[in-house]
MOPAC internal coordinates of N, CA, C and O (Angstrom, degrees):
PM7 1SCF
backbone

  N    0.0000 0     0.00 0     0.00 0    0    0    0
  C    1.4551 1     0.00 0     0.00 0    1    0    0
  C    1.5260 1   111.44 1     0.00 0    2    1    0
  O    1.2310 1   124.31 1   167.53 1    3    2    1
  N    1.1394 1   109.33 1   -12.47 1    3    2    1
  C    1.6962 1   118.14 1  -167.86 1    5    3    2
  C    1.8201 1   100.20 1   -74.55 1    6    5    3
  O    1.2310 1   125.61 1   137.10 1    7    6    5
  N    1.6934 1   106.83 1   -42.90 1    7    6    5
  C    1.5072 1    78.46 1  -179.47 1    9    7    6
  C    1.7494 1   114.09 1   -93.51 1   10    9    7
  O    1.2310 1   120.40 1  -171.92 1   11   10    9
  N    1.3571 1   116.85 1     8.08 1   11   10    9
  C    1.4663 1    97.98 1   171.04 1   13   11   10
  C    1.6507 1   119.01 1   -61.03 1   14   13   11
  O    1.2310 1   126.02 1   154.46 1   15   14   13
  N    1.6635 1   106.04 1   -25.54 1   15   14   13
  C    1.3522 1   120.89 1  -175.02 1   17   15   14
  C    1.5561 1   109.16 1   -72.70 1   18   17   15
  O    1.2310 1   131.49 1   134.45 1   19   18   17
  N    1.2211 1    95.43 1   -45.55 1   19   18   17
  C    2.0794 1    96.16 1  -178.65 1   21   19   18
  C    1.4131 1    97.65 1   -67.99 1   22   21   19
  O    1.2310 1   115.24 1   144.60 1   23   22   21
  N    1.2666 1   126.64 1   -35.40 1   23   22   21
  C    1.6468 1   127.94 1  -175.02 1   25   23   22
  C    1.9744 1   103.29 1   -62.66 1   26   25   23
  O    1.2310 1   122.82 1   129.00 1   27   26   25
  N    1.6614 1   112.20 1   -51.00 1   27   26   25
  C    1.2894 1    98.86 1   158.77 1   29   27   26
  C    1.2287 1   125.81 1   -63.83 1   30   29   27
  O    1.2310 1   103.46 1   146.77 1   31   30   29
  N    0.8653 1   148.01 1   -33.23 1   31   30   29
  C    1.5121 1   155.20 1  -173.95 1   33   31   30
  C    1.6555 1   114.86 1   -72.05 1   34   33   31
  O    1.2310 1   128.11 1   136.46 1   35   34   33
  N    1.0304 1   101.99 1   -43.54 1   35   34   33
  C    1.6633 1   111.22 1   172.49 1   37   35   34
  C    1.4231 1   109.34 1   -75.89 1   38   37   35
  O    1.2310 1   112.99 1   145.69 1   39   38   37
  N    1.5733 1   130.86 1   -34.31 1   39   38   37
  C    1.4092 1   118.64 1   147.25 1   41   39   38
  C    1.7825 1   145.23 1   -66.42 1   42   41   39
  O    1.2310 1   132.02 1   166.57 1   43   42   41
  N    1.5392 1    94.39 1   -13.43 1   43   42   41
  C    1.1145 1   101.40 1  -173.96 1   45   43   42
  C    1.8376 1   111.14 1   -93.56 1   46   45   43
  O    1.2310 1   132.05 1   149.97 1   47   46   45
  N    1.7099 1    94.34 1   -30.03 1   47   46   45
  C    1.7362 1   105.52 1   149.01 1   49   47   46
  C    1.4890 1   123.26 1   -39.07 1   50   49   47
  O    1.2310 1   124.77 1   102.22 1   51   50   49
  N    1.4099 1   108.45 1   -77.78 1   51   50   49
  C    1.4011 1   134.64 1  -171.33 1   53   51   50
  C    1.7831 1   100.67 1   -41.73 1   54   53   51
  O    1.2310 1   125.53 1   151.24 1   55   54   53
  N    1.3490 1   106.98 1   -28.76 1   55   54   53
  C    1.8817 1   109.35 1  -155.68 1   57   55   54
  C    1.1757 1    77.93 1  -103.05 1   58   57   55
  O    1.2310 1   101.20 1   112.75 1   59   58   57
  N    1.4916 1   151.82 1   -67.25 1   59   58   57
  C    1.6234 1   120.58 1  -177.27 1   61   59   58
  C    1.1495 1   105.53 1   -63.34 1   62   61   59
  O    1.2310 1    93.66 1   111.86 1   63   62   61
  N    1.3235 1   163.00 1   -68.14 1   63   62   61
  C    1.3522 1   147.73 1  -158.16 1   65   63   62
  C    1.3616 1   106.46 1   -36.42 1   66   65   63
  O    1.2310 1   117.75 1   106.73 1   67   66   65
  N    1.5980 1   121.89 1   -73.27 1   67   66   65
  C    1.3354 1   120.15 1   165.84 1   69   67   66
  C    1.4431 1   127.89 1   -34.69 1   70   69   67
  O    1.2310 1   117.67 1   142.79 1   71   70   69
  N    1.2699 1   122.04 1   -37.21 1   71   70   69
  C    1.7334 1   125.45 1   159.16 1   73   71   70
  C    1.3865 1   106.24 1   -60.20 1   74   73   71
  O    1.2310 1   114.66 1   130.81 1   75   74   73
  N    1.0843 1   127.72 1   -49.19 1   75   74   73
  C    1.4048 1   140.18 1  -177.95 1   77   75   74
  C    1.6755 1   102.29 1   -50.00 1   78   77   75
  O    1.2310 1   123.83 1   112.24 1   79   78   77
  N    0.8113 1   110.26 1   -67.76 1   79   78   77
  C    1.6547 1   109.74 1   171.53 1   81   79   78
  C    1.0348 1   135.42 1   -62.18 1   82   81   79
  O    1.2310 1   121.47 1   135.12 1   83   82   81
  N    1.3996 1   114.79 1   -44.88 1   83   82   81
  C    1.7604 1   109.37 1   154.81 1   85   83   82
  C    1.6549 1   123.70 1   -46.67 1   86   85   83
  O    1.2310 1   127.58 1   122.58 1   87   86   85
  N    1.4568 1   103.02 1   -57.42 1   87   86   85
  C    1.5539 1    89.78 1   158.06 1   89   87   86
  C    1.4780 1   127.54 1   -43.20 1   90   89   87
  O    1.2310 1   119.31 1   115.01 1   91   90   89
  N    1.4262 1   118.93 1   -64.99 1   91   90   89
  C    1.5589 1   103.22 1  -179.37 1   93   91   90
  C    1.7033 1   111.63 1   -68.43 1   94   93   91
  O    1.2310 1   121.21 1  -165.80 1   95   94   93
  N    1.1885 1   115.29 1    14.20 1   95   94   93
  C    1.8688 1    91.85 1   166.22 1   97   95   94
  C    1.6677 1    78.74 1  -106.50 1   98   97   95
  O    1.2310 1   107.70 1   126.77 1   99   98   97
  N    1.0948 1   140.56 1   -53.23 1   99   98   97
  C    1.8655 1   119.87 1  -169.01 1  101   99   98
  C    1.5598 1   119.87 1   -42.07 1  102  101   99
  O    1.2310 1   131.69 1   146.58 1  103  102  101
  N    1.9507 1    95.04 1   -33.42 1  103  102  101
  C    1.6833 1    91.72 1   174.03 1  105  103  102
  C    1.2198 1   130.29 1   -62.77 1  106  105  103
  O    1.2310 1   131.30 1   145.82 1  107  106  105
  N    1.4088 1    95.79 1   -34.18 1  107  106  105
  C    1.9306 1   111.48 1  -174.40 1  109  107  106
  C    1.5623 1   107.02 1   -78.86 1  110  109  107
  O    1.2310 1   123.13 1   134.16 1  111  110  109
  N    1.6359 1   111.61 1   -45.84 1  111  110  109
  C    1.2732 1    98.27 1  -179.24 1  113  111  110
  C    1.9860 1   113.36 1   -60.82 1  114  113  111
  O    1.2310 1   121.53 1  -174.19 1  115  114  113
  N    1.4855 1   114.68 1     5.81 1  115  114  113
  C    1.5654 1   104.19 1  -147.69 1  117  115  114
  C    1.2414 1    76.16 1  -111.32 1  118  117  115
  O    1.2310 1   111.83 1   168.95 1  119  118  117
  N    1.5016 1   133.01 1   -11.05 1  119  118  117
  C    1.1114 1   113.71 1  -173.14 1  121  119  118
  C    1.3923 1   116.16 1  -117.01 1  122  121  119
  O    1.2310 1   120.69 1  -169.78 1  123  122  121
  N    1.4624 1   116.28 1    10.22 1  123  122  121
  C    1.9395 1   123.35 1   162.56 1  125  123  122
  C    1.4492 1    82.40 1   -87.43 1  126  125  123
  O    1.2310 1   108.77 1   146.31 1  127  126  125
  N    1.2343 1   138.63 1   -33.69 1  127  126  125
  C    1.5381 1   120.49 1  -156.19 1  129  127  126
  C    1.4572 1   110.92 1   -85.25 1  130  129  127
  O    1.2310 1   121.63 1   169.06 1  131  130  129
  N    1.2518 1   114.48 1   -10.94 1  131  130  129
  C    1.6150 1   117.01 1  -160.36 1  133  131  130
  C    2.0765 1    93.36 1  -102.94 1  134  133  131
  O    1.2310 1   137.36 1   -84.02 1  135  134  133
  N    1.5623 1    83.98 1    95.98 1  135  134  133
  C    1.6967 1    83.54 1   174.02 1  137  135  134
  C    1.3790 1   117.33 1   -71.07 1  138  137  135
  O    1.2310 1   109.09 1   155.09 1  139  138  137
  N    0.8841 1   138.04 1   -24.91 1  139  138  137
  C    1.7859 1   135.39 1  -172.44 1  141  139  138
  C    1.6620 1   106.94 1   -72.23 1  142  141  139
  O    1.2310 1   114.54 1   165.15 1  143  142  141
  N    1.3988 1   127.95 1   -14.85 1  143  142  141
  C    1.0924 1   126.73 1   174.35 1  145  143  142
  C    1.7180 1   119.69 1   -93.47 1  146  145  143
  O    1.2310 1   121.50 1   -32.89 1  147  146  145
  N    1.2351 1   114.73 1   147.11 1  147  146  145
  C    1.4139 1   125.50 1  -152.71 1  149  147  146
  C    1.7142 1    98.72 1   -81.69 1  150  149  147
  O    1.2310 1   115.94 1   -13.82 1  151  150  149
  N    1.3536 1   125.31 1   166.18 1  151  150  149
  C    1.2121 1   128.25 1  -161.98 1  153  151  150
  C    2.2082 1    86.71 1   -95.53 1  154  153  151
  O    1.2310 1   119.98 1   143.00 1  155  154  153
  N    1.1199 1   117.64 1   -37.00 1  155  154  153
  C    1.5538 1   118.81 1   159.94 1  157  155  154
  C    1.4528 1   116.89 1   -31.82 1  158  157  155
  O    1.2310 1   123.40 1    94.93 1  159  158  157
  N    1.5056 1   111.08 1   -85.07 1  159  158  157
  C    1.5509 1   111.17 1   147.54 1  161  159  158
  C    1.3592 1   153.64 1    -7.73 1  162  161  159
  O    1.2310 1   130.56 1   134.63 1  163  162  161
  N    1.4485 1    97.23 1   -45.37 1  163  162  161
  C    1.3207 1   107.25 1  -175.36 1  165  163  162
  C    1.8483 1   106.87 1   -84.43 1  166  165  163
  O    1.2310 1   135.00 1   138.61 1  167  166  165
  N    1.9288 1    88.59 1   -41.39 1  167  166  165
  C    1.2017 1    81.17 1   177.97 1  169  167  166
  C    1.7613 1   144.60 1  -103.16 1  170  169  167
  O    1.2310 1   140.27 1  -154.26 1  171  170  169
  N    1.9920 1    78.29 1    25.74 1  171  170  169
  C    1.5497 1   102.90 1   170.09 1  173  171  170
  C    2.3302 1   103.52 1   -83.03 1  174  173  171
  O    1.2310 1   120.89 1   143.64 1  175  174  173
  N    1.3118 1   115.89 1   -36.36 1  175  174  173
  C    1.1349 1   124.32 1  -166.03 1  177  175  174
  C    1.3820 1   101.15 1   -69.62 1  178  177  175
  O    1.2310 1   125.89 1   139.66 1  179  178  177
  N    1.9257 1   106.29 1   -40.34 1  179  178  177
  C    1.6965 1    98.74 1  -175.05 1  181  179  178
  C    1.5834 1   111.39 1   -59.57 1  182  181  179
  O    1.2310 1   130.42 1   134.25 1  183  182  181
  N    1.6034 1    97.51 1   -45.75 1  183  182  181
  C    1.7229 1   103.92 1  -176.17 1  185  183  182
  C    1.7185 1   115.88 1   -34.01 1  186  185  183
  O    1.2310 1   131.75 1   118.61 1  187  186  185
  N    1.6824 1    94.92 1   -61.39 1  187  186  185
  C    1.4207 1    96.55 1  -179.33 1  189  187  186
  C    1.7834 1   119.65 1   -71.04 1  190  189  187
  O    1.2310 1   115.21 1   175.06 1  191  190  189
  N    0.9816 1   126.69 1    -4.94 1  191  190  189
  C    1.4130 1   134.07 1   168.90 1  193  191  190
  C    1.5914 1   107.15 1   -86.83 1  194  193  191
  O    1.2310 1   118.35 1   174.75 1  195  194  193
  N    1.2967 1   120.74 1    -5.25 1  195  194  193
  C    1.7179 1   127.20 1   166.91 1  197  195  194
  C    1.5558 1   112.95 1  -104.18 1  198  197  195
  O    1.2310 1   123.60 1   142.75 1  199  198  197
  N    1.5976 1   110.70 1   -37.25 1  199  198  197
  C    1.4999 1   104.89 1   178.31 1  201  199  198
  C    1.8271 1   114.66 1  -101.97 1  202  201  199
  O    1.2310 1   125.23 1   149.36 1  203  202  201
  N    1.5014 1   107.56 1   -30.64 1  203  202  201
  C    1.1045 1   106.38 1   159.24 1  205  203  202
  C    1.9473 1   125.32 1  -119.80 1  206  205  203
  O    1.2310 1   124.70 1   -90.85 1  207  206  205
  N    1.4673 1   108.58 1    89.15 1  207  206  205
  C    1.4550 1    90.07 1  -162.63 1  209  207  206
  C    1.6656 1   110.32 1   -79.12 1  210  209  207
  O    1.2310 1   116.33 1   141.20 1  211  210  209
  N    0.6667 1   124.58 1   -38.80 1  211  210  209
  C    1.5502 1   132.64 1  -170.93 1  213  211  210
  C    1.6399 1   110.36 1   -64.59 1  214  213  211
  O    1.2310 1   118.07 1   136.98 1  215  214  213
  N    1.0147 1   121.29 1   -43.02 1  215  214  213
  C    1.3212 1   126.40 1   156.19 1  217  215  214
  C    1.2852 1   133.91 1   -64.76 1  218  217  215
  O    1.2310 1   110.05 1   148.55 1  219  218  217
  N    1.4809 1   136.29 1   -31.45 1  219  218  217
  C    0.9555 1   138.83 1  -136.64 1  221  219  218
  C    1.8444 1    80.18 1  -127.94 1  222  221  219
  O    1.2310 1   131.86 1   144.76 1  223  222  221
  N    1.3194 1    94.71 1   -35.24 1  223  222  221
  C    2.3628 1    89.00 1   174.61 1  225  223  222
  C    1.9504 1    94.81 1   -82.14 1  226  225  223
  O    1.2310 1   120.23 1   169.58 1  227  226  225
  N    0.8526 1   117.17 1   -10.42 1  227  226  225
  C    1.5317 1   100.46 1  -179.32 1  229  227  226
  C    1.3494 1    99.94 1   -95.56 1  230  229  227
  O    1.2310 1   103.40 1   129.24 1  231  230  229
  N    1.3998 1   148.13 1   -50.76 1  231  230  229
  C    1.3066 1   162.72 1   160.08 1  233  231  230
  C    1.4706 1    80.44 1   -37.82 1  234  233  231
  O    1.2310 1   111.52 1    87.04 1  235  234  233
  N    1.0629 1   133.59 1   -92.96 1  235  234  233
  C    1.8163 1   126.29 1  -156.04 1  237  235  234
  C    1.5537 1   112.24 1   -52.35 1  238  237  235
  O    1.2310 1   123.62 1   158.85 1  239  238  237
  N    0.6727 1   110.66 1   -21.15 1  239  238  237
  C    1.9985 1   121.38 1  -167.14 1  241  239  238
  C    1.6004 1    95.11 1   -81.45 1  242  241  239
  O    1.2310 1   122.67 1   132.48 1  243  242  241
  N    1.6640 1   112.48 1   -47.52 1  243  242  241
  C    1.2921 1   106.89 1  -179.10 1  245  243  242
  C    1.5964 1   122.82 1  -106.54 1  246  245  243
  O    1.2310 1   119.21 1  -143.18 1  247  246  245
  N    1.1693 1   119.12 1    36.82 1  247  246  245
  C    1.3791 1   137.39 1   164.93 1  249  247  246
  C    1.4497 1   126.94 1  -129.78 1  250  249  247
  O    1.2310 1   125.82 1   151.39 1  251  250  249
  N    1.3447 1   106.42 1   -28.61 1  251  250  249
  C    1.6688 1   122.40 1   170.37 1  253  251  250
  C    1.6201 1   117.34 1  -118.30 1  254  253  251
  O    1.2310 1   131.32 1  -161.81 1  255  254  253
  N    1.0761 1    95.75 1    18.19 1  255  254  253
  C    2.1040 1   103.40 1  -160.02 1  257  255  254
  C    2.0124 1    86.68 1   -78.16 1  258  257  255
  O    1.2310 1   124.78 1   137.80 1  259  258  257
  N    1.0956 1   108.43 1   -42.20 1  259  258  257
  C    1.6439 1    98.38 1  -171.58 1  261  259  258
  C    1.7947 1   100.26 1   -77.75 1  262  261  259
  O    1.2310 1   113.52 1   172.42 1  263  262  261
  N    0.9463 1   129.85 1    -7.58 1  263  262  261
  C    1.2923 1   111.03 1  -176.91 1  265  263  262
  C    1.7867 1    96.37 1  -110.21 1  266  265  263
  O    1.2310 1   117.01 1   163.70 1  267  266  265
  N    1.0025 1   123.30 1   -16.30 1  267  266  265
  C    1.2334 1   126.85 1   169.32 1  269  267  266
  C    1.9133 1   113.98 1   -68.73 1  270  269  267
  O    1.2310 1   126.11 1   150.50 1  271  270  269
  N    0.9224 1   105.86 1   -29.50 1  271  270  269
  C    1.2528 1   119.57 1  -174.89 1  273  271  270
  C    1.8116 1    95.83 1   -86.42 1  274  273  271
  O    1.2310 1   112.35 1   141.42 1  275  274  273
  N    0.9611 1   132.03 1   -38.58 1  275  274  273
  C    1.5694 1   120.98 1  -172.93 1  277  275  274
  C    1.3443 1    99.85 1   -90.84 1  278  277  275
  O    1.2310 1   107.60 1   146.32 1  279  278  277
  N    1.6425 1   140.74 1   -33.68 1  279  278  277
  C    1.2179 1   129.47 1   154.81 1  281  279  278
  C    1.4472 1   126.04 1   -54.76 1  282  281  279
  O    1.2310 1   122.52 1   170.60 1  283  282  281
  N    1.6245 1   112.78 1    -9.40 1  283  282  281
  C    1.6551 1   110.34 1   158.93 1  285  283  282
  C    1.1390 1   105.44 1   -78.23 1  286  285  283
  O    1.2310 1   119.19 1   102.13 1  287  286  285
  N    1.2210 1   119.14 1   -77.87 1  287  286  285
  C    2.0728 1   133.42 1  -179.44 1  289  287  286
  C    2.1696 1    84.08 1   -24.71 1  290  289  287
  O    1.2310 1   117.35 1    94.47 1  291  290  289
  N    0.9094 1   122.65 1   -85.53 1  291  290  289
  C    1.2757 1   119.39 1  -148.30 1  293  291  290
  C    1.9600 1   100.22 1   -60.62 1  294  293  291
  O    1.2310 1   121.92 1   154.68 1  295  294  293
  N    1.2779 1   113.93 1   -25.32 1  295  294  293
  C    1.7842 1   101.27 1   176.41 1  297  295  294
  C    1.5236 1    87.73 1   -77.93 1  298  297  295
  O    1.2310 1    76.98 1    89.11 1  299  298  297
  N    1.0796 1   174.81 1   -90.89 1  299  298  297
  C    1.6973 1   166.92 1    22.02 1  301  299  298
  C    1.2998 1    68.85 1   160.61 1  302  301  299
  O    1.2310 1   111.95 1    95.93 1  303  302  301
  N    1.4708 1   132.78 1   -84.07 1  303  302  301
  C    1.7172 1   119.67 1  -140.25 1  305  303  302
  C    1.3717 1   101.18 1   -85.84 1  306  305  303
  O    1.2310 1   116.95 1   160.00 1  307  306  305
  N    1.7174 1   123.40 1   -20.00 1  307  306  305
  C    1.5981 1    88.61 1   172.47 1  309  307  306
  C    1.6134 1   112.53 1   -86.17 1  310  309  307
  O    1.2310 1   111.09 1   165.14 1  311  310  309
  N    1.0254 1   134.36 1   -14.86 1  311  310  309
  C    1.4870 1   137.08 1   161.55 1  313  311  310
  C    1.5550 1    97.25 1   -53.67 1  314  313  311
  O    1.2310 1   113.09 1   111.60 1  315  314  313
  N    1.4852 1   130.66 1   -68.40 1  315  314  313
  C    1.6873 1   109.92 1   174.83 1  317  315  314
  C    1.4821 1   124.48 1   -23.78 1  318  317  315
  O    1.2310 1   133.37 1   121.04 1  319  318  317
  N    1.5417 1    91.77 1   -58.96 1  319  318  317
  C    1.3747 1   102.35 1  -167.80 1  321  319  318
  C    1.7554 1   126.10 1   -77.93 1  322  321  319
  O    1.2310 1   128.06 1   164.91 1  323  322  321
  N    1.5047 1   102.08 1   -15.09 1  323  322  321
  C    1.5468 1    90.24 1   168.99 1  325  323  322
  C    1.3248 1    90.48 1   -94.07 1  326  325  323
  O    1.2310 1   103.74 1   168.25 1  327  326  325
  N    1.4561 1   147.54 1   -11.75 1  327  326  325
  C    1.1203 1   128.29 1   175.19 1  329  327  326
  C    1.7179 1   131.25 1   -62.65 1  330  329  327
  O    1.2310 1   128.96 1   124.92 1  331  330  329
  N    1.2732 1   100.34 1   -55.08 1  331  330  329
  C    1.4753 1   118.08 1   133.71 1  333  331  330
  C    1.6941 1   122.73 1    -9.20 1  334  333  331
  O    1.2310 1   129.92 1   114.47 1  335  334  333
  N    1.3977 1    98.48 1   -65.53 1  335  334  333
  C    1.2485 1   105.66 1  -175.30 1  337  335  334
  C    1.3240 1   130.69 1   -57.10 1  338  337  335
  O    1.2310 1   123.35 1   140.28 1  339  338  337
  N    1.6207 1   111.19 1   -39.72 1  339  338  337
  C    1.4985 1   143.32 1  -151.29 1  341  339  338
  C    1.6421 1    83.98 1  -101.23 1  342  341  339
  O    1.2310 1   119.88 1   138.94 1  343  342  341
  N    1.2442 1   117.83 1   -41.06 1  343  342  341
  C    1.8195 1   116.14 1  -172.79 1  345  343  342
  C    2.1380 1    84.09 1   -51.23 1  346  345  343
  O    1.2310 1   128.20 1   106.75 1  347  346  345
  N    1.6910 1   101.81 1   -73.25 1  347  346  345
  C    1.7108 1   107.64 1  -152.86 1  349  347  346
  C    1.1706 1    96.84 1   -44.83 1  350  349  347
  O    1.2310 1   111.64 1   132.23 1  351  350  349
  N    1.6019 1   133.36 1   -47.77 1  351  350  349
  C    1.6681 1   135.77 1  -158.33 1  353  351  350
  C    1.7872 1    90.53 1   -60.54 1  354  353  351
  O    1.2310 1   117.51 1   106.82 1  355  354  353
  N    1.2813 1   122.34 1   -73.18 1  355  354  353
  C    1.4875 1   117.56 1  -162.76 1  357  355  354
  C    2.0893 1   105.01 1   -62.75 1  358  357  355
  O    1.2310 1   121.34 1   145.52 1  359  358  357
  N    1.2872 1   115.04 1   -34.48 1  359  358  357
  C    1.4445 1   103.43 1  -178.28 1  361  359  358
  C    1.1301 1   124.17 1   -55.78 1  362  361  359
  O    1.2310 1   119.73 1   160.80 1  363  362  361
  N    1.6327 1   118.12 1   -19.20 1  363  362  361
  C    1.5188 1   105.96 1  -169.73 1  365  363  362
  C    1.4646 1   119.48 1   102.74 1  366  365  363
  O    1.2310 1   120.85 1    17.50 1  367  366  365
  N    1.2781 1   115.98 1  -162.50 1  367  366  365
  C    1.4188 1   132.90 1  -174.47 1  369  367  366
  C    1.6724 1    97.36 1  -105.37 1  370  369  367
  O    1.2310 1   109.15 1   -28.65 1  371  370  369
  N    1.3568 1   137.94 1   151.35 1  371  370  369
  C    1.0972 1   147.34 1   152.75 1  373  371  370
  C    1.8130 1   113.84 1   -71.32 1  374  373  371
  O    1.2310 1   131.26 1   -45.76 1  375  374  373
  N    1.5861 1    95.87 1   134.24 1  375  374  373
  C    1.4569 1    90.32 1  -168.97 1  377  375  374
  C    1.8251 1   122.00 1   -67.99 1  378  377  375
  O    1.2310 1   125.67 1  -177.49 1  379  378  377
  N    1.2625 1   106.72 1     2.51 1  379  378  377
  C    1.5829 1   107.35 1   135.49 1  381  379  378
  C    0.9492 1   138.73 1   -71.86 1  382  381  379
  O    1.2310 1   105.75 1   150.82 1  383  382  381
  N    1.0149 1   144.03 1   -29.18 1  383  382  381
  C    1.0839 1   175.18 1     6.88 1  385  383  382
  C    1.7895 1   106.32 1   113.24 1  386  385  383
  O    1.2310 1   124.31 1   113.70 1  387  386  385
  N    1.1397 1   109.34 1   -66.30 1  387  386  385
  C    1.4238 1   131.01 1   170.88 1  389  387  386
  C    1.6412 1   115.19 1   -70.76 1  390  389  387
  O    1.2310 1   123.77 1   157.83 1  391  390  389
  N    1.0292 1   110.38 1   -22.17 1  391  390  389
  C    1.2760 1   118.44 1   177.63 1  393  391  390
  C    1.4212 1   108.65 1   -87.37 1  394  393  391
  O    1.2310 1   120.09 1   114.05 1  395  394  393
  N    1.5410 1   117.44 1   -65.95 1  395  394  393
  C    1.4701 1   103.36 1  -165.54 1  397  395  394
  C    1.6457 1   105.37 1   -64.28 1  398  397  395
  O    1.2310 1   116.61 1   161.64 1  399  398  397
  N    1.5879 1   124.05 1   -18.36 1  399  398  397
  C    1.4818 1   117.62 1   158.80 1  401  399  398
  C    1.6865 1   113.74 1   -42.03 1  402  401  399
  O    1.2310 1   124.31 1   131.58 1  403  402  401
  N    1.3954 1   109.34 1   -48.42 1  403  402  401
  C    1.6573 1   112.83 1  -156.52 1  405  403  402
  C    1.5718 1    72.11 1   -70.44 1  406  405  403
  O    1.2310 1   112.66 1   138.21 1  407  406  405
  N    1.3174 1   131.46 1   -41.79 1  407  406  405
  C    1.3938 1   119.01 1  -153.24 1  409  407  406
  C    2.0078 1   117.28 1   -57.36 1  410  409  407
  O    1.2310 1   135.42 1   125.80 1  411  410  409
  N    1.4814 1    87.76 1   -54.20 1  411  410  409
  C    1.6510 1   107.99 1   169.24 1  413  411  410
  C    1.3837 1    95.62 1   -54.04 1  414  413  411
  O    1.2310 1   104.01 1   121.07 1  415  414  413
  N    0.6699 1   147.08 1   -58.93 1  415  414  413
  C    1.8078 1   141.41 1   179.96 1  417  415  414
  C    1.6372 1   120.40 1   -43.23 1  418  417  415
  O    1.2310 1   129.14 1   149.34 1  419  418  417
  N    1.2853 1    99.99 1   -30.66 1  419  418  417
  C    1.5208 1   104.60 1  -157.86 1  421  419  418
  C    1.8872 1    87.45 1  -103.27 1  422  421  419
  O    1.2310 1   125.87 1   161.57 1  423  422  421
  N    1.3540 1   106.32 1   -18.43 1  423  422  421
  C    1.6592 1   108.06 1  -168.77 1  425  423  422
  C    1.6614 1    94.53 1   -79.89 1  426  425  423
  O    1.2310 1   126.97 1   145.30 1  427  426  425
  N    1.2775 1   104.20 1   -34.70 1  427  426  425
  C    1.4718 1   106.67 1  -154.86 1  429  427  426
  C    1.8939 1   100.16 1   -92.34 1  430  429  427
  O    1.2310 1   137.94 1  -164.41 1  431  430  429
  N    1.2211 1    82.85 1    15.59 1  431  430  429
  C    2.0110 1    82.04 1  -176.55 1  433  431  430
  C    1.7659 1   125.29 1    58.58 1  434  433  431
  O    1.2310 1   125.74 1  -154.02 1  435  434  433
  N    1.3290 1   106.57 1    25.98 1  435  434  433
  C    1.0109 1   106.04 1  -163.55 1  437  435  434
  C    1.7534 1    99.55 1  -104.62 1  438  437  435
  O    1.2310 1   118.42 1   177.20 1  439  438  437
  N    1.5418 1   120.63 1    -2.80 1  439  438  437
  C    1.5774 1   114.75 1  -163.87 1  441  439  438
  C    1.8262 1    72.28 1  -161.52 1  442  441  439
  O    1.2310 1   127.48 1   -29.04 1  443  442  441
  N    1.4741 1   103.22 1   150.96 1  443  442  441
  C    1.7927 1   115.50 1   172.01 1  445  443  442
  C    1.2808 1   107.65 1  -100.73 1  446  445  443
  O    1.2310 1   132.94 1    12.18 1  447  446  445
  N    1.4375 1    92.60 1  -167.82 1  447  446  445
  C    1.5569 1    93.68 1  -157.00 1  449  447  446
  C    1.6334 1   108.13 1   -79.57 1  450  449  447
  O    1.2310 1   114.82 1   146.97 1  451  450  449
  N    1.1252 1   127.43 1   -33.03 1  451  450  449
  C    1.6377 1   144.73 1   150.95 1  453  451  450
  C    1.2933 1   114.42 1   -20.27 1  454  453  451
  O    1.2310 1   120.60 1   108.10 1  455  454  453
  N    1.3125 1   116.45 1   -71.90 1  455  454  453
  C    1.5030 1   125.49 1   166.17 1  457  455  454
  C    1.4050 1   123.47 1   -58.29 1  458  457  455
  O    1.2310 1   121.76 1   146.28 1  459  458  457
  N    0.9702 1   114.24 1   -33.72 1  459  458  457
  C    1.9703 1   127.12 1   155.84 1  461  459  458
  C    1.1313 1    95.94 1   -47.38 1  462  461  459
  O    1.2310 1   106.07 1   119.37 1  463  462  461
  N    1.4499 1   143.47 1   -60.63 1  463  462  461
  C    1.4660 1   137.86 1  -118.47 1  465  463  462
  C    2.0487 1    79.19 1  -113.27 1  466  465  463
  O    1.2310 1   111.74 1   156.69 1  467  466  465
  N    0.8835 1   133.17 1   -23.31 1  467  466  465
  C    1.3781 1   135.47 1  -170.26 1  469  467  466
  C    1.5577 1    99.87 1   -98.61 1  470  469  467
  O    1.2310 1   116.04 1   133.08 1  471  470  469
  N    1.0165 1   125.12 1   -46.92 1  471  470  469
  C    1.7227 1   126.83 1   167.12 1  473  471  470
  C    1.3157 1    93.26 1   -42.90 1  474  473  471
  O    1.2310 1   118.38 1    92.02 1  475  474  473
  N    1.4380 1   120.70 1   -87.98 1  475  474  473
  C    1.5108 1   130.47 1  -157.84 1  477  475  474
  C    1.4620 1   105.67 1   -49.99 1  478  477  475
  O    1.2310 1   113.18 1   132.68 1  479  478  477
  N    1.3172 1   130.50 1   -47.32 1  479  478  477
  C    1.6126 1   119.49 1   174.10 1  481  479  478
  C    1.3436 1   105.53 1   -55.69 1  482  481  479
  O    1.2310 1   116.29 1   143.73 1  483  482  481
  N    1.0975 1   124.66 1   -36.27 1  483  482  481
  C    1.8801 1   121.29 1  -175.25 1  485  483  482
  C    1.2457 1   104.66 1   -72.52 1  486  485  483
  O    1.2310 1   117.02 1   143.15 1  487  486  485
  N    1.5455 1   123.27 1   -36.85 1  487  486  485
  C    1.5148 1   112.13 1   170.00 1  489  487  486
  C    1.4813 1   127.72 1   -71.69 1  490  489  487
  O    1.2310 1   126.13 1   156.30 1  491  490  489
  N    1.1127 1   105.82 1   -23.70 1  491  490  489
  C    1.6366 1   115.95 1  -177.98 1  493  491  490
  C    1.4525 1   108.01 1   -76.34 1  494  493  491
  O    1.2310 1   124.69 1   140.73 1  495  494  493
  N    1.7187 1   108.61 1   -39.27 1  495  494  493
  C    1.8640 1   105.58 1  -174.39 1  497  495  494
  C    1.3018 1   111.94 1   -61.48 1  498  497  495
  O    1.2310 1   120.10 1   180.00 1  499  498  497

């Protein structure tokens, strides 16, 4: 029975250690990302996250944890949003879009009615 217990124990290790580390890479990454803080600062927090880690991520988590949290939400939405962006730039025109173009074309006498009717099937396929 002795090693089912070290077998729990060695997982229940392994699963905080691994928590343990995700936290200190969220701290470090939270703190290249957080521009209003001084390069002094930053590299007073790393110090103590090397000589004192356990303290110094619980002390940081609960003094900077709310501003750390809106510098995620705000890296999250501009990654949405140039993502977003880069989707509309490469998609193109909407095949409405393409049409009322062929349309202005065909109004403005610049393409007939044939070529209208061949635009608009290419936009619709």
């Amino acid at each position: 029975m002795s090693n089912f217990w070290d077998i729990v124990w060695l997982m229940f290790s392994t699963f905080v250690f691994i928590a343990y580390l995700f936290v200190l890479f969220q701290i470090v990454s939270d703190l290249f990302r957080d521009h209003e803080l001084g390069g002094g600062s930053k590299a007073l927090w790393i110090v103590g996250l090397i000589f004192l880690p356990m303290l110094t991520a619980l002390v940081y988590i609960i003094a900077r944890g709310r501003g750390m949290a809106e510098r995620q939400r705000a890296a999250l939405q501009r990654a949405k949003s140039d993502t977003d962006a880069y989707i509309r730039q490469v998609a193109g025109k909407s095949p409405a879009d393409q049409i009322a173009d062929a349309r202005a074309l065909l109004d403005a006498g610049t393409i007939s009615a044939d070529e209208f009717a061949k635009l608009k099937a290419k936009a619709l396929a």
